[in-house]
C-alpha positions as a printed NumPy array, in Angstrom:
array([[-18.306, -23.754,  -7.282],
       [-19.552, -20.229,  -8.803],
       [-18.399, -18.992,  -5.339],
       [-14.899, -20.458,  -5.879],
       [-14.69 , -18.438,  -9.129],
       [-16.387, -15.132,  -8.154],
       [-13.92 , -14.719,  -5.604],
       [-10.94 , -15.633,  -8.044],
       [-12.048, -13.582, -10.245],
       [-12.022, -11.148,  -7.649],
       [ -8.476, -11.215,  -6.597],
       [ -8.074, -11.029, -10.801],
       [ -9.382,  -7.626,  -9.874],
       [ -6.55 ,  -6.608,  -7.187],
       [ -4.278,  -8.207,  -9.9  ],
       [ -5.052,  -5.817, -12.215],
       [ -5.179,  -2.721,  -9.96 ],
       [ -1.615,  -4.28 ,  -8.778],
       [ -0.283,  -3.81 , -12.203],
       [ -2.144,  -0.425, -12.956],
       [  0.178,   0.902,  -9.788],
       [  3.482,  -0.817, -10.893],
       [  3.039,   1.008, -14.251],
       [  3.905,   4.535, -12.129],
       [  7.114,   3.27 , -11.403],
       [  8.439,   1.4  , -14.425],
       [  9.558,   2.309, -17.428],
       [ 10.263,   1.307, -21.117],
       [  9.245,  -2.33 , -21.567],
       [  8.682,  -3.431, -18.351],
       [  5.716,  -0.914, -18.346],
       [  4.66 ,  -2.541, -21.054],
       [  4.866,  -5.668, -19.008],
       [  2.928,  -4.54 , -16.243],
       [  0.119,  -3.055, -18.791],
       [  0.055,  -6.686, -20.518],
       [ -0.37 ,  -8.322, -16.909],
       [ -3.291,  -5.656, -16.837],
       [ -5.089,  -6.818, -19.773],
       [ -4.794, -10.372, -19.141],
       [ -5.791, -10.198, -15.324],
       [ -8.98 ,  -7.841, -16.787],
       [ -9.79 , -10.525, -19.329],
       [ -9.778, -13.664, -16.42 ],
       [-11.784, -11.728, -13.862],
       [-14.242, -10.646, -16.424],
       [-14.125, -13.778, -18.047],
       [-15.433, -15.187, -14.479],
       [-17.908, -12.474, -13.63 ],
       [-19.874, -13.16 , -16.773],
       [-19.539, -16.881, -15.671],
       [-20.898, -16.523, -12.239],
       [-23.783, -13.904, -13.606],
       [-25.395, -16.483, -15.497],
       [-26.238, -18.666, -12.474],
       [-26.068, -16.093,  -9.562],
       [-28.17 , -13.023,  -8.583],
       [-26.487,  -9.482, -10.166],
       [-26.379,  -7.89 ,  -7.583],
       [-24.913,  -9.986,  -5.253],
       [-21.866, -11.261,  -7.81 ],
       [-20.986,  -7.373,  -8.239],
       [-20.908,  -6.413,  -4.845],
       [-19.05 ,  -9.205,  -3.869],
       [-16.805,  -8.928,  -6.659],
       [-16.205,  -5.055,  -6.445],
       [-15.546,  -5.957,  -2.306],
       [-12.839,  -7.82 ,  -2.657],
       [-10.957,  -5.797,  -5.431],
       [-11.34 ,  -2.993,  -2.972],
       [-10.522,  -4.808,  -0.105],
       [ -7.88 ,  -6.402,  -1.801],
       [ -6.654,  -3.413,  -3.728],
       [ -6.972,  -1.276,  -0.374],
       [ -4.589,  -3.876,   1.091],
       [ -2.18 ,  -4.01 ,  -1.733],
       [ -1.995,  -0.072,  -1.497],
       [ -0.807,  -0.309,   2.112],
       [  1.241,  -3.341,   2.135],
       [  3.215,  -2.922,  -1.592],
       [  2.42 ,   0.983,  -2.158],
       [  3.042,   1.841,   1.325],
       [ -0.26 ,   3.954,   1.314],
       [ -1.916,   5.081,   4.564],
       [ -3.662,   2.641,   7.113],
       [ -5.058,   5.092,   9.124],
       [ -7.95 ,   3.914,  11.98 ],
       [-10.821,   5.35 ,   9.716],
       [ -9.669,   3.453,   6.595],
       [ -9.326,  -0.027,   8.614],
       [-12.51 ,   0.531,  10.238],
       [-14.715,   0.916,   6.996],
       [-12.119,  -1.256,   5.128],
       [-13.985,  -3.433,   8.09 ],
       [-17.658,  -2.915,   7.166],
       [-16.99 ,  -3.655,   4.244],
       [-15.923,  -7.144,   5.024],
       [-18.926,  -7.616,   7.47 ],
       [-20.964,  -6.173,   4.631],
       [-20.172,  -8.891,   2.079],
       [-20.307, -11.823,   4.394],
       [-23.864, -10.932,   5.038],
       [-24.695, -10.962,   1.49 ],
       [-23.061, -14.75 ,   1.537],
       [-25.02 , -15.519,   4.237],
       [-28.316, -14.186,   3.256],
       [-28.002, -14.992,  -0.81 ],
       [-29.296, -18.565,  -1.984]])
């Protein structure tokens, strides 16, 4: 179960980068918006990372955490932001990946 909720809490961490980038473009009170969808996507995914810390190894819950808001931010930035995906970027985007699945693999 603390696996379920470290990696919501992770996309609660491309959530909040999500709204971080919509605040560029918007204006007025729907920049306001976007900051409030900020703050509450911050408080669930921190919410859950202290959750999952108190049963899982440190290290393991950050790095897996951290992996998917970049994966998932990385993602966000070149599907919604229309950023880059150049063959460098995909390829570590890639390690990355491979990189967190053998921390699943290898973590009790």
């Amino acid at each position: 179960m603390n696996w379920i909720f470290l990696i919501i809490a992770g996309l609660f961490e491309v959530a909040f980068a999500f709204c971080l980038g919509k605040t560029k473009e918007a204006t007025g009170t729907e920049m306001y918006l976007w900051y409030a969808g900020f703050l509450v996507s911050l408080m669930i995914s921190m919410g859950l990372l202290i959750k999952v810390t108190q049963t899982m190894p440190i290290g393991t819950v950050y790095v897996v955490w951290t992996g998917i808001g970049a994966i998932g931010t990385v993602l966000v930035g070149i599907l919604v932001f229309k950023e880059p995906a150049s063959f460098m970027r995909l390829f570590f985007l890639t390690t990355l990946i491979v990189s967190i699945i053998g921390l699943k693999v290898v973590t009790d």
